[in-house]
TIZA-124522 format. One record per residue (C-alpha): residue number from 1; x, y, z. Coordinates in steps of 0.1 Angstrom, whole numbers, plus 2048, in hexadecimal, padded with zeros to 3 digits. Layout:
<sites>
<NUM, <X, Y, Z>>
...
</sites>
This chain:
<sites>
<1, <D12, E98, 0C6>>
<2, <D1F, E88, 0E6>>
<3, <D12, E63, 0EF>>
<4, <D02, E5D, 10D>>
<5, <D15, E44, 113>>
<6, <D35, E5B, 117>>
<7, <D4B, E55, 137>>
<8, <D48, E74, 13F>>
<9, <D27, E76, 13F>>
<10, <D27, E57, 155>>
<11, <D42, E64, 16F>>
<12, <D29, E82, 173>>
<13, <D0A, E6E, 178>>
<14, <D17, E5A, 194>>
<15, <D25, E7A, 1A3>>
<16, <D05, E8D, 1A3>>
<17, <CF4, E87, 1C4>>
<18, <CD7, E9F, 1C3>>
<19, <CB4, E8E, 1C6>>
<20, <CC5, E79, 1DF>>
<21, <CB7, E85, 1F9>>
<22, <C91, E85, 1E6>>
<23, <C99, E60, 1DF>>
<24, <C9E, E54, 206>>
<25, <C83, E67, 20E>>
<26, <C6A, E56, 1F4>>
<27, <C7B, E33, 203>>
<28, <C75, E3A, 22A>>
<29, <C54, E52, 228>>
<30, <C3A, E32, 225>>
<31, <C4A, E23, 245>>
<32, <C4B, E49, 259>>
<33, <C29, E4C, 252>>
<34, <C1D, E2D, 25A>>
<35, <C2F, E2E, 27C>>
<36, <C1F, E51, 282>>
<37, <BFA, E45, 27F>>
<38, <C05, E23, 290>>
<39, <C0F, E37, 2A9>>
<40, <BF1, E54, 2AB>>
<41, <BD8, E35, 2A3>>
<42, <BE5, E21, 2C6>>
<43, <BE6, E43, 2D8>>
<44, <BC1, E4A, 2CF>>
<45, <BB4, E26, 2D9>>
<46, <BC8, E25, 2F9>>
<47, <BB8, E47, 2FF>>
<48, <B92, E39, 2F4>>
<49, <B9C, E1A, 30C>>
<50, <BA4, E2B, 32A>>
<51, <B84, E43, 320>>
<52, <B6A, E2A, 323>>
<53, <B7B, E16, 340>>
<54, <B7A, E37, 356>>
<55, <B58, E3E, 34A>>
<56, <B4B, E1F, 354>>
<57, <B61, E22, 374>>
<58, <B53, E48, 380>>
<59, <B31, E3D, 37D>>
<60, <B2D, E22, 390>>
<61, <B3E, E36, 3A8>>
<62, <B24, E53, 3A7>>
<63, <B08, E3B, 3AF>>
<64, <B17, E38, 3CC>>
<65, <B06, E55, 3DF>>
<66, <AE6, E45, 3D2>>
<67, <AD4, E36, 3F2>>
<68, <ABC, E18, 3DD>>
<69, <ABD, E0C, 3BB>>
<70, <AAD, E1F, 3A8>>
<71, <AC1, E41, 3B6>>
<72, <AE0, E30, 3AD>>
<73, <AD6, E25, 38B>>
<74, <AC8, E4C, 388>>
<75, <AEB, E58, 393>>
<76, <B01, E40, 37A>>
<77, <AEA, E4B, 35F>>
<78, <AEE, E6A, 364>>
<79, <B11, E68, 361>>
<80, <B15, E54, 344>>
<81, <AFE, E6E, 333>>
<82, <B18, E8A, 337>>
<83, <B33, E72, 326>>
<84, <B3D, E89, 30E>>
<85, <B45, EA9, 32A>>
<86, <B57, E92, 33D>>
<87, <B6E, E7F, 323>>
<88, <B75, E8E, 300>>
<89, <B7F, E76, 2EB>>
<90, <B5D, E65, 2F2>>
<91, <B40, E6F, 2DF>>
<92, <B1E, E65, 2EA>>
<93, <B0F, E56, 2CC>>
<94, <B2B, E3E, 2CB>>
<95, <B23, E32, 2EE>>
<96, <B0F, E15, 2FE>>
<97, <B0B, E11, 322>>
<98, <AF7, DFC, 336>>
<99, <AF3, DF5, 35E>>
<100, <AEE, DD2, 371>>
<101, <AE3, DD4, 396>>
<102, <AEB, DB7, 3A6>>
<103, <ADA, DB3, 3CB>>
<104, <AEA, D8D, 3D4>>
<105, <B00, D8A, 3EB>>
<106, <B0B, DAE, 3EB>>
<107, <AF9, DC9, 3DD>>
<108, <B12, DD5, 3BF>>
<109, <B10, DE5, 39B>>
<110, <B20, DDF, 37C>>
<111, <B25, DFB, 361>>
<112, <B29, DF2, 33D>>
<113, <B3A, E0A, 320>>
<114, <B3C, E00, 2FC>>
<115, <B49, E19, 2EA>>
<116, <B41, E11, 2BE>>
<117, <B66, E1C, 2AA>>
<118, <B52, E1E, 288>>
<119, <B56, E45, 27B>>
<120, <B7B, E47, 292>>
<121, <B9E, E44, 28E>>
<122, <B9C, E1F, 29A>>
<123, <B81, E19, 279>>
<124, <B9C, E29, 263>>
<125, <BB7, E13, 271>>
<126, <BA3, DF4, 271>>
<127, <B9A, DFB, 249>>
<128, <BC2, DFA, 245>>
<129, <BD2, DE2, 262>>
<130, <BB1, DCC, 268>>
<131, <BB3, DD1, 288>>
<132, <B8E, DC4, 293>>
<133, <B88, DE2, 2AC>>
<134, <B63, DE6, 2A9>>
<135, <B5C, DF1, 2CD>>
<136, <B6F, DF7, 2E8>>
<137, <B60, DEC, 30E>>
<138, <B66, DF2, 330>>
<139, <B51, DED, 352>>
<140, <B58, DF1, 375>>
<141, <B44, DE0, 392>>
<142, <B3F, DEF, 3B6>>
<143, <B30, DDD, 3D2>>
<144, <B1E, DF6, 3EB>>
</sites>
């Protein structure tokens, strides 16, 4: 019975290269796949971000056609309760809005989005990076 130890055994062992490949790809997978969700996570809350900033935006500008207060108000409500047609990644459970007319100097509103991460791919990516992104927020003013 041959040795393992044999040279020839040796000179055939550091010769063989399959499972190479399986090897590197066991090395560099962890670091692929964490770039891939890096990269789908940022997508995702650049896409929330702009979401609730345009939200905010388009309905203080549809209370525009409101001729008093309390049309406009109707009118921005009214929008931000169609949220979801308007902007899919938005869902409207997850959203808190909130309107402040202000009368002094200039009549103006002010919308304000929040938009709660928990149950998202932001909460998934803040249980492994720590991230902190609870809620996103965005509001737009317009003067009248």
């Amino acid at each position: 019975m041959k040795s393992l130890l044999d040279r020839g055994f040796l000179k055939r062992l550091r010769r063989d290269d399959r499972g190479a490949v399986a090897i590197e790809f066991a090395l560099i997978a962890p670091i692929l796949f964490a770039l891939l969700f890096g990269v789908v996570t940022l997508g995702f809350y650049i896409g929330v971000s702009q979401s609730v900033q345009q939200l905010a935006t388009a309905a203080a500008r549809a209370s525009v056609a409101g001729l008093d207060e309390t049309e406009r108000r109707s009118l921005a409500n009214a929008y931000l309760a169609e949220a979801g047609t308007h902007y899919p990644l938005l869902t409207d459970d997850a959203l808190t809005t909130s309107l402040t007319y202000d009368g002094n100097p200039v009549p103006g509103m002010t919308v304000y989005v929040s938009y709660a991460a928990e149950g998202t791919l932001l909460d998934v990516a803040n249980g492994f990076l720590g991230l902190g992104l609870t809620t996103v927020r965005g509001s737009a003013y317009l003067a009248y």
